[in-house]
N, C-alpha and C positions, 0 to 999 in steps of 0.2 A: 484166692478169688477176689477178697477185698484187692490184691495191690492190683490185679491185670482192670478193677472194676477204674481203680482210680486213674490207672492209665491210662484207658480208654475217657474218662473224664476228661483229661488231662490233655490229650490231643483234642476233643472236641470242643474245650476252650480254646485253647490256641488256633484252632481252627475260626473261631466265631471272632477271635484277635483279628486276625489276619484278615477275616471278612467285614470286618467294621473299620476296617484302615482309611476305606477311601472314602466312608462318609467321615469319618473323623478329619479326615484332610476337610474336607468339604465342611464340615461344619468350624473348622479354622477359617478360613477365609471369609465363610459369613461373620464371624465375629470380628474378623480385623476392618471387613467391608463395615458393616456397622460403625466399628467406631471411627473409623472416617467419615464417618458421615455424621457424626459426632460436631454441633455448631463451631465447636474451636477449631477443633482439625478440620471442617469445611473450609474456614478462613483460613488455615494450614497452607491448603491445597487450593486455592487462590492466591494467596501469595505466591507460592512459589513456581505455580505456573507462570505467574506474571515475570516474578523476575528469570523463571528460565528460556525464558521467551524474549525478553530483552537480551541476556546474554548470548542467545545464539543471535539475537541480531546482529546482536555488535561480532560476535566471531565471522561469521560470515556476511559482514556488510559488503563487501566487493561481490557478492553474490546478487545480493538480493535487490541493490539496488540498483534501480532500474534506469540511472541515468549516474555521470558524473556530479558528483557533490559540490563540483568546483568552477563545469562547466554554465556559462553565462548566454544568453540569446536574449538580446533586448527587445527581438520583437515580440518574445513571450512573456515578457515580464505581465506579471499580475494576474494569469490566469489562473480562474477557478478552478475549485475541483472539478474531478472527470462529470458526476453526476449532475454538473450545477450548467446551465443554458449559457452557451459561447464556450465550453472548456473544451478543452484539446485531452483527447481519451490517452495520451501519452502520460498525460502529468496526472496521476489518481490525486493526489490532494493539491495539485494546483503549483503555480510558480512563486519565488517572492519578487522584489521589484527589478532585478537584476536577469528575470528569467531563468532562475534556477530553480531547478526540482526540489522540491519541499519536502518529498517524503524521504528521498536519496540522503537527505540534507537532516531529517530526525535520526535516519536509521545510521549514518555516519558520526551525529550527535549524542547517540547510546553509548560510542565507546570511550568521548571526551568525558562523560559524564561518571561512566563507570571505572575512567580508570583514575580519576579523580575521589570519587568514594573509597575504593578499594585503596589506593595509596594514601591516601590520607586518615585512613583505619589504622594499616600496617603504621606510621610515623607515629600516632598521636597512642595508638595499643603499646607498640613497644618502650616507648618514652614510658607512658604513664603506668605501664605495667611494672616496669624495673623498680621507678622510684617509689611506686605505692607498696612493692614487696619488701624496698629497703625501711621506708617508714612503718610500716607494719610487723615487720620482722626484727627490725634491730632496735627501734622505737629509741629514746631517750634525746639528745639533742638535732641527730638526724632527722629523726620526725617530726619536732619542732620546728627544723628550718626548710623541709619540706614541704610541710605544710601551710608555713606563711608565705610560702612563694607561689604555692596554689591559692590561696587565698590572697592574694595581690593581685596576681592574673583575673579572678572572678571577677575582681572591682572593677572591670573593665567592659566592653561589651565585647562581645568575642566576635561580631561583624565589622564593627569600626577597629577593632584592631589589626583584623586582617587587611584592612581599607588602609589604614595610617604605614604600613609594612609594604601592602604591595606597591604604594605611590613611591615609597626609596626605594625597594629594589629592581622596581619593574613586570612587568608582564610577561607569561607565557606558563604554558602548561606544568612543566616540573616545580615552578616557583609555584605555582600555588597549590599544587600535593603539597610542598612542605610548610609553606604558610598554613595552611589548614590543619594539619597534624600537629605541630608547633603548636597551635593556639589550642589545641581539644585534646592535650593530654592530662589536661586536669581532672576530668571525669574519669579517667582510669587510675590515677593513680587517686581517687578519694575511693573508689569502690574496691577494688584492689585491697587497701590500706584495711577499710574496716574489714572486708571476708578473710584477710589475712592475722588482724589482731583476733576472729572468734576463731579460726580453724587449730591457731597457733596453741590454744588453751587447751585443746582435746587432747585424751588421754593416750591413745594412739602417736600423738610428739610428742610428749613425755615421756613413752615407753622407747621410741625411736632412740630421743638421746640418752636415754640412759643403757642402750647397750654397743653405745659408742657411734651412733651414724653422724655423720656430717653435718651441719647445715647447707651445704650447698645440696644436698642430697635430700633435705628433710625441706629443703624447699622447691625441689626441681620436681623428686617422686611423690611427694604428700602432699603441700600446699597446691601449686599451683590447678592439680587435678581436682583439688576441692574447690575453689573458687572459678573452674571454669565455665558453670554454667550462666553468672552473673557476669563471666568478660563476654559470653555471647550475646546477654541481654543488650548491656554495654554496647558492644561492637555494632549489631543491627540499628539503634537508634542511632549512635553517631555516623551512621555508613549513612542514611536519609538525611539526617543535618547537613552532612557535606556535602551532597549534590544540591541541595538550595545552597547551599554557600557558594557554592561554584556557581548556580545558576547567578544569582545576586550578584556575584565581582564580575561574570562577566557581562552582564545588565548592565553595568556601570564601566565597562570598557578597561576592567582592570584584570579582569580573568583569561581566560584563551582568546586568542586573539586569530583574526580571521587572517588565512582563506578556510580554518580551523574550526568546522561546527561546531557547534556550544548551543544548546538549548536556550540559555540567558543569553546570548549576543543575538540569537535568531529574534530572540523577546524585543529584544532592546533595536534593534532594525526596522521590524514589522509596527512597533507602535506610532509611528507616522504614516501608517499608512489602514490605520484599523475599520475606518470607515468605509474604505473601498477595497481594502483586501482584509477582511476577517480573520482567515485561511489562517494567515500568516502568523498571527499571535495564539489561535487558541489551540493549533494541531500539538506546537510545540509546547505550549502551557499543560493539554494534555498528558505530553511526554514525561512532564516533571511528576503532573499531580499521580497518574499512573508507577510510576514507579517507586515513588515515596511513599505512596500504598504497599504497594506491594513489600517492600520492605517493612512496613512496620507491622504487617499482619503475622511475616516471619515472626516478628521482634515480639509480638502478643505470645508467640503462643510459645517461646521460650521463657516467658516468664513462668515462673512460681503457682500453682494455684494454690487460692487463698482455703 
């Protein structure tokens, strides 16, 4: 009697299992909803709305934008925006002095800007990466004289020397992805170097080499997985450094170079003309301050809490 008692138990739990499933879903989602809503993960999900919104700009900018980026009509030059008295409802933010679409001319400007971050991430990651794992990793004289070669670099300003570089070799977009990466692989290999000399001490690579792994293994499968989350931190603030870097050389006519949007050459155009076209300098100022936000709010909330 006991065992038909417990079996009947026994289904009437499983029963009550099965019937609690779909709040239990439900009460998962309110807790995941919650903690999105969580102050950090709010600015999470600010950023990365932001930047994923930039990014599909720039993917589909022959989409979105509503005019040629390149095309010129001088009788339109310097119209207002759609909203502002005399603008023409074609141009929503207005013309700059050449009569080009300004907005056509941001949204075309996201992708010199992004693909500038991004390749100058990939240059300056993989440079500082390698050499911060050799000095970290194999340490004694290598480290030494890697180290003083980063520290040579720092003595430097890292805008005037990408200033003094691009004046020899010239202008245009690829030269200054690598001038940029070139100059900001210092930062990776000093952070790099230190999470690589603490990760290297745990007992876990000590146990590795002593049943004969590799180092090239005991650095590809162990180290670098443990210090990945500080080359993320890494990577998001140097990825916002480089679009003001970018904007900056090309402000100073050393960066992208026109018929070529640049948020910084739009800057550096428009400020002759600030008094009677506004438009012109703060949409694209915008552009900048907008997405350097947005990156760095990623970059907050990979860091560490304290």
């Amino acid at each position: 009697m006991s065992e038909k008692t417990n079996g009947y138990t026994g289904m009437a739990l499983a029963g009550r299992e099965v019937a609690a499933r779909p709040s239990l879903k439900l009460e998962f989602f309110r807790r995941a909803i919650g903690k999105l809503l969580v102050r950090n993960n709010l600015m999470t999900v600010i950023g990365g709305a932001i930047i994923t919104t930039i990014i599909l700009a720039a993917v589909f900018a022959p989409f979105l934008a509503p005019h040629d980026y390149k095309e010129q009509t001088l009788s339109h030059a310097l119209l207002p925006p759609s909203w502002s008295k005399g603008a023409n409802s074609t141009y929503l933010l207005g013309t700059d002095h050449l009569g080009r679409d300004l907005l056509s001319r941001i949204i075309f400007g996201a992708r010199t800007s992004l693909l500038v971050g991004v390749g100058a991430v990939i240059v300056a990651g993989s440079i500082g990466t390698i050499l911060g794992l050799l000095a970290g990793f194999v340490g004694g004289k290598l480290d030494s004289v890697i180290m003083r070669l980063a520290d040579i670099q720092l003595s430097f300003s890292a805008i005037l020397l990408c200033i003094a570089i691009m004046a020899v070799i010239g202008q245009g977009l690829s030269k200054v992805v690598i001038v940029l990466g070139v100059v900001s692989w210092v930062q990776y290999a000093r952070v790099v170097r230190g999470s690589t000399l603490s990760v290297k001490e745990e007992l876990y690579i000590e146990a590795a080499r002593a049943i004969g792994v590799s180092n090239w293994r005991i650095v590809t499968h162990h180290i670098l997985p443990n210090i990945s989350r500080p080359l993320m931190v890494i990577t998001t603030v140097n990825a916002a450094r480089q679009i003001l870097n970018e904007a900056a050389l090309s402000f100073l006519g050393l960066g992208v170079q026109p018929p070529t949007p640049a948020w910084g050459s739009m800057l550096s155009e428009a400020r002759g003309f600030f008094r009677i076209a506004w438009w012109n300098t703060v949409f694209p100022g915008l552009a900048i301050l907008v997405t350097v936000l947005g990156i760095n709010l990623l970059g907050q909330a990979l860091q560490p809490r304290q």
